[in-house]
N, C-alpha and C positions, 0 to 999 in steps of 0.2 A: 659500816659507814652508810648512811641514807644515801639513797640513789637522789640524781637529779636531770632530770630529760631537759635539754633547751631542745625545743621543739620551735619550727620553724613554717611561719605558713606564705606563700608567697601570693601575690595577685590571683592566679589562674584558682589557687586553694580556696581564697575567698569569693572567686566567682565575681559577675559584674553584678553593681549596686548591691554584694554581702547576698548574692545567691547561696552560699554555700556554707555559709558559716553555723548554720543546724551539724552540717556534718563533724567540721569545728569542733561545736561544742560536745558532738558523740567523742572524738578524737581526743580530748582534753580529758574530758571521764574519766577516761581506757586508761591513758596514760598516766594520769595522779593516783590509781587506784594501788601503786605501791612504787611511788618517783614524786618529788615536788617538781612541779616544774616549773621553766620559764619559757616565755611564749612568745616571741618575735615575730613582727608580723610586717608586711609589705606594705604600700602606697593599695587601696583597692582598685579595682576594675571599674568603667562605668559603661551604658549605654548611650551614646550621641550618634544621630542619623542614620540607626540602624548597625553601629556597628562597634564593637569591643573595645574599650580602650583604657587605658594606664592612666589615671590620675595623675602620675608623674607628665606623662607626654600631654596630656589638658595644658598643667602647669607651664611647662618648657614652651607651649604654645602661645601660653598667654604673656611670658615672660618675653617673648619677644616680638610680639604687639607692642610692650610696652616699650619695647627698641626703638618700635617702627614712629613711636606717639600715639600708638592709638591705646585707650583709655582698657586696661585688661578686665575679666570680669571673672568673678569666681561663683558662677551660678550654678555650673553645670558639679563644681564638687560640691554645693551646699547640696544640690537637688540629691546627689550618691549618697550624703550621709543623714539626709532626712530619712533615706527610705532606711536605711540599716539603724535608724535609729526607730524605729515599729519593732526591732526586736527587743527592744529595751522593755522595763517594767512599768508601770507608775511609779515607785517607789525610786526609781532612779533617775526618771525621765526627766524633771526638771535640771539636776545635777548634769549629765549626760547635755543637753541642749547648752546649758552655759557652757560646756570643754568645748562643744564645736565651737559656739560663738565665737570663745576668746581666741582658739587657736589661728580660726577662721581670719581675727583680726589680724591678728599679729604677720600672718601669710598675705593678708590686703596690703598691710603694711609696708613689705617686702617690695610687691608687685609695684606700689604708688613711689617707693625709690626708686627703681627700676625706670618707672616711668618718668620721673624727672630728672634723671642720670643720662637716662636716652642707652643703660647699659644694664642688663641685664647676668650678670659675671659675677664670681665669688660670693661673698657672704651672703650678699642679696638673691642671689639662686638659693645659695644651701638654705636661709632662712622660710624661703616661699615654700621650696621643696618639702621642707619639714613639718612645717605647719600646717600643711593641707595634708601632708600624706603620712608618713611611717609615725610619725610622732602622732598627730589625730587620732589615727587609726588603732594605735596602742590603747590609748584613754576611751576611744568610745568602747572595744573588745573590753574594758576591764569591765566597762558598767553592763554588757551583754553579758558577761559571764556570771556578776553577781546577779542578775535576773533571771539568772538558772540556777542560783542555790549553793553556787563555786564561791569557795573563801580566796578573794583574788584581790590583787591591788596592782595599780602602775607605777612607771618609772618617772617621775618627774624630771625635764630638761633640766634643772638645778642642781638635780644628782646624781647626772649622766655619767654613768661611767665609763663610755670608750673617750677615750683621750687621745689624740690624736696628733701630728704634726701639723704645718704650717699651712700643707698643700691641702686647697680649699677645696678646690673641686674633684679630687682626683686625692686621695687622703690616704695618710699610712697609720696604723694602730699602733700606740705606744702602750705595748705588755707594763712597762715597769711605772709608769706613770697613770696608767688607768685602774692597778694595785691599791696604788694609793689613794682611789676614787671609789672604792665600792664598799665602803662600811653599809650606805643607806640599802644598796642592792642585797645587801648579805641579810641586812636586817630584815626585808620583805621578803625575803625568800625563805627567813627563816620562821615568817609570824602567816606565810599564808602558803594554802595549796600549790595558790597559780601567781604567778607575776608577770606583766603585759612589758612589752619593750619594744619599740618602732627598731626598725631594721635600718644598713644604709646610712645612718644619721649618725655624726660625731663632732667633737668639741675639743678646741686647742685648750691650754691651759688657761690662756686668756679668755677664755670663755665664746670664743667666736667659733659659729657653727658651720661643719664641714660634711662632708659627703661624700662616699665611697664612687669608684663607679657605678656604673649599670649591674645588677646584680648584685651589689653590697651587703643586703640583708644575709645573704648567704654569708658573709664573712664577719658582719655581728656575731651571729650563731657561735661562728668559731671561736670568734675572741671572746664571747662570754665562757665558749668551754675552758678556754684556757686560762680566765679568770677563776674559775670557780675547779676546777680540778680535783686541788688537792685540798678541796674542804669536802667536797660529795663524792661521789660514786658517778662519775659523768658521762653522759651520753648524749650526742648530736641527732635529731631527728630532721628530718627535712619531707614535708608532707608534699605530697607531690599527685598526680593524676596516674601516674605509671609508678613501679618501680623501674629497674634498668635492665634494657635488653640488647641485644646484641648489633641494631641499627638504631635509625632516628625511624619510629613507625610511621612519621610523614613523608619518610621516603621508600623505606623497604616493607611492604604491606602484608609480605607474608614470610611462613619460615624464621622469625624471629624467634630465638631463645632466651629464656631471663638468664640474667647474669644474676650470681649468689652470691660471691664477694667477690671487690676489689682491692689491690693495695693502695696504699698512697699514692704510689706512682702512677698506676692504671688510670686513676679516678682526674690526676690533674693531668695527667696525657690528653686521656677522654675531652676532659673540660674545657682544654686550651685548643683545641680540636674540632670542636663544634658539639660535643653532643650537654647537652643542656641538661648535665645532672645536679654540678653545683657548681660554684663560683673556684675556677681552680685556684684564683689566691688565699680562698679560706687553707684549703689544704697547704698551701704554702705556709702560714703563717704559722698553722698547728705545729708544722716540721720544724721551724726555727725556734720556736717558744721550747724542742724538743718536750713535746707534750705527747701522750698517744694515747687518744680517745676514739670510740669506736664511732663511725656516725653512720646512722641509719638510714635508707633512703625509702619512705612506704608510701604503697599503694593506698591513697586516703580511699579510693572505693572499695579493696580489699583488703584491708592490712595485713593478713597473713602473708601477702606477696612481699617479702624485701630484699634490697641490695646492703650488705654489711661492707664497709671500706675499712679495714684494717690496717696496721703498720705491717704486722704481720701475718699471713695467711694462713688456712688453716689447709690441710695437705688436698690440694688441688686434684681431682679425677677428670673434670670436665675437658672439653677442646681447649688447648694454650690460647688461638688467637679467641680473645673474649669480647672484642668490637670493631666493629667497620664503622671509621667516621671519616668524615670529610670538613674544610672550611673554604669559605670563599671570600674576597675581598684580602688576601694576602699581598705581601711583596716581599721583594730580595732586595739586598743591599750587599752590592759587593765594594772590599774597602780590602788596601794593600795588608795583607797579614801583620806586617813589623808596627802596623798605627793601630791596629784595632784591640789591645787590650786597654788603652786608655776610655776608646767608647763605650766598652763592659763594663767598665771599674766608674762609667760615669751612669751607665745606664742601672749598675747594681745602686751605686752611694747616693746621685743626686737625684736621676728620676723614680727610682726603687721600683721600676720597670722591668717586667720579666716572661713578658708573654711573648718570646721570639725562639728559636733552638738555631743552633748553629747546624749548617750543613757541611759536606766536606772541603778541603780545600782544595783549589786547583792552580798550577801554576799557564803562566803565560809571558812570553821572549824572555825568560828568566826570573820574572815574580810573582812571586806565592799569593795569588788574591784568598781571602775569607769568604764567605758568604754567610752573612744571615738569614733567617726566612721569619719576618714579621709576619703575625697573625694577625695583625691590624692595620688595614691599609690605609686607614681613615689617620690613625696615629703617626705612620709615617708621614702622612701629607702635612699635618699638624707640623711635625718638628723636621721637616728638611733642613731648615738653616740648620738647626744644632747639629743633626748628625752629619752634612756635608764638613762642617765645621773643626770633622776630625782629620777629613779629607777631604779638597775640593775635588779631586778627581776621580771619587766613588761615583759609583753608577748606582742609579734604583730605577729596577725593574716593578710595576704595577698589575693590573689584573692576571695576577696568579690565585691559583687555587689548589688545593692541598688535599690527598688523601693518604690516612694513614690505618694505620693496623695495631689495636692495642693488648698487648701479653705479654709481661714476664718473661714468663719459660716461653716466648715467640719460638727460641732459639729449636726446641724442640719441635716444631715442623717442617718438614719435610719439601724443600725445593717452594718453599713459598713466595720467592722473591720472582723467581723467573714464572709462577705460574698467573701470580697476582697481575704481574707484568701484564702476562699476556692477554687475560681478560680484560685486561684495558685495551688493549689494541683490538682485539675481536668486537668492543664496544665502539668500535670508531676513532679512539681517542689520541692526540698526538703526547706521548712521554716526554714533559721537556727536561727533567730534573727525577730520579730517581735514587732515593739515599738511604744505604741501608748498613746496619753496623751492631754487629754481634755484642758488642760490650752492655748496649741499653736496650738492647732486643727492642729494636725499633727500623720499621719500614718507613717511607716519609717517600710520598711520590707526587710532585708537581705537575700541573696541567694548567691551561687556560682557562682565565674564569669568563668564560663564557657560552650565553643558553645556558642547558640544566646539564653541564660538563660533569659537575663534581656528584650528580645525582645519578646520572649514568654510570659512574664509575664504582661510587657505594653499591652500587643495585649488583653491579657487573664483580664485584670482587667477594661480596656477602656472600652472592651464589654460589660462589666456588670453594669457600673456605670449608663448610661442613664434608666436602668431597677431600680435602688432603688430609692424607694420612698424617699422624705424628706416632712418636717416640714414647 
């Protein structure tokens, strides 16, 4: 069966104003030299005032100017894709300059309803969003690639094939409905090396375009593997500045270990947890589609460096706990036990929301409270009415902050809870919530999100794990 790499490049990969996209094109090389692949690519980077920024966040900036009335301008992305358009040929340069223009339009477009709606919301987001950035971005890569010699083509928004529900800003990917969307995908993938395809960006049946969260692109990737499976030999790439190591290195700066594989589990633990390897709903979705592709996560500076995430492992010799992370901006929501499986069963059906873990229960003058532990404290503020809604006499608790411990065979170490423990208190730090439970070999320890709580507590517990013994 012909291999086929979805490779994935995000913001930081392409560097600001397409710094890095030479690398890119070395990376693309490697990879088609025995794999067709498909190539997903992010919103770019730019330069303003000196300092880094997300074409998306320009966008979202200007979209709500146009809230305010004031008049949005899309200068600062034409000025990012004039310059990544110097990598282009002659041969392709006039072609290339018309895909900005028109995209360009169509995203002016967006903005000038926005501005005469005085709203800024659904379609009119996902359309501005798109046009300036993952979808752009796609078309102008394919004309850079052909200007290196690559037999490559893009995905046109007409033959978009993630398909998606209703929900515009915030979207779910329909497996059996985006099947029936990818004749044209299947065609260019089969007539060229490389195929371009924006990240993030999807489209109801009715044709009205929608948008993953923050991190989407990451869960493109996945749904094109899951699309394409069981026609290629598949494998997820995710090109990245690190593979994955055993903290976040912007907070533990030394003594870090690369991680060599993780499983499914590890990796959307990791994910939903704070460490920033990939989007943990992609992994979700893999599981559901029960699909099981291997996905890669490489060091674009070294690519010999990588992290393999498996369904299943291959026989583990390394230390069990495999990651110290941490999150901040969490909350709790406690809600009477006997009412909280209709919240689940709404937060699984209606919002398809699932970035929360349950904590233990406890009782009190006789009843059994639940508790959730949202990862996103922004979220809950979003939807209080709904979730009071199941209970008015739920309580939600706010600036919490989360540190947990990610392995498998955790089970296999030795007095880790009480030791973990304590190097948080030797860190200063007050335990308000500590949850531990042999069945999911998972630690989960709450504190206050406050100062750099949850970065003392990373620093203070990484140190100590290489020191316990295991099994």
């Amino acid at each position: 069966m012909t291999k086929l790499v979805v490779a994935k490049f995000g913001g930081s990969a392409i560097g600001p104003d397409g710094m890095l996209i030479p690398e890119i094109i070395n990376r693309i090389n490697n990879l088609k030299k025995d794999s067709k692949v498909i190539a997903v690519f992010s919103a770019p980077l730019t330069t303003h005032n000196g300092k880094t920024r997300s074409l998306t966040d320009v966008i979202l900036e200007q979209g709500k100017n146009a809230e305010n009335g004031q008049s949005p301008s899309l200068d600062i992305v034409k000025s990012t894709y004039d310059k990544i358009l110097q990598l282009v040929n002659p041969e392709n340069m006039d072609a290339c300059k018309n895909t900005i223009d028109l995209n360009l339009k169509k995203a002016s477009k967006a903005l000038d309803d926005a501005l005469n709606a005085k709203e800024f919301v659904d379609e009119v987001r996902s359309r501005a969003l798109a046009f300036s950035g993952e979808i752009l971005m796609s078309h102008v890569m394919n004309y850079v690639l052909k200007s290196n010699g690559i037999k490559s083509d893009s995905v046109d928004f007409d033959d978009w094939p993630i398909i998606t529900d209703n929900n515009i800003e915030s979207t779910n990917f329909l497996a059996s409905k985006s099947r029936e969307n990818m004749d044209k995908i299947a065609l260019l993938v089969e007539q060229n090396e490389v195929v371009t395809m924006g990240g993030f960006i999807g489209k109801t049946i009715k044709n009205v375009t929608t948008t993953y969260e923050r991190g989407g692109s990451d869960r493109t990737a996945a749904d094109l593997g899951i699309l394409f499976h069981k026609i290629y030999e598949t494998s997820i790439d995710f090109e990245k500045d690190s593979a994955v190591v055993s903290a976040d290195p912007k907070i533990v700066e030394s003594n870090l270990s690369q991680v060599l594989q993780l499983s499914y589990n590890e990796a959307r633990l990791a994910g939903m947890f704070g460490m920033k390897i990939l989007d943990p709903i992609a992994i979700k979705e893999i599981v559901e589609n029960g699909v099981d592709i291997p996905i890669i996560i490489t060091n674009m500076n070294d690519p010999e460096k990588t992290t393999t995430i498996k369904r299943i492992l291959d026989e583990q010799k390394g230390h069990p706990i495999k990651i110290v992370t941490g999150k901040e901006n969490c909350a709790i929501f406690r809600i009477e036990t006997n009412l909280i499986q209709k919240l689940l069963t709404s937060l699984e059906k209606d919002k398809r929301y699932s970035e929360f873990v349950m904590l233990s229960p406890f009782t009190k003058d006789g009843i059994e409270f639940s508790r959730i532990l949202f990862l996103d404290g922004d979220y809950v503020k979003r939807n209080e009415k709904y979730l009071l809604g199941f209970d008015s006499l739920a309580t939600i608790t706010y600036n919490r902050g989360v540190i947990t411990l990610i392995g498998d065979e955790m089970w296999r170490v030795q007095q880790v809870a009480s030791r973990t423990s304590a190097k948080i208190g030797d860190a200063g730090l007050n335990i308000l919530n500590m949850d531990a439970q042999e069945e999911t070999s998972r630690i989960i320890i709450v504190v206050e999100d406050a100062d750099d709580n949850i970065r003392k507590a990373i620093k203070a517990i990484h140190q100590e794990i290489s020191k316990i013994n295991f099994i």
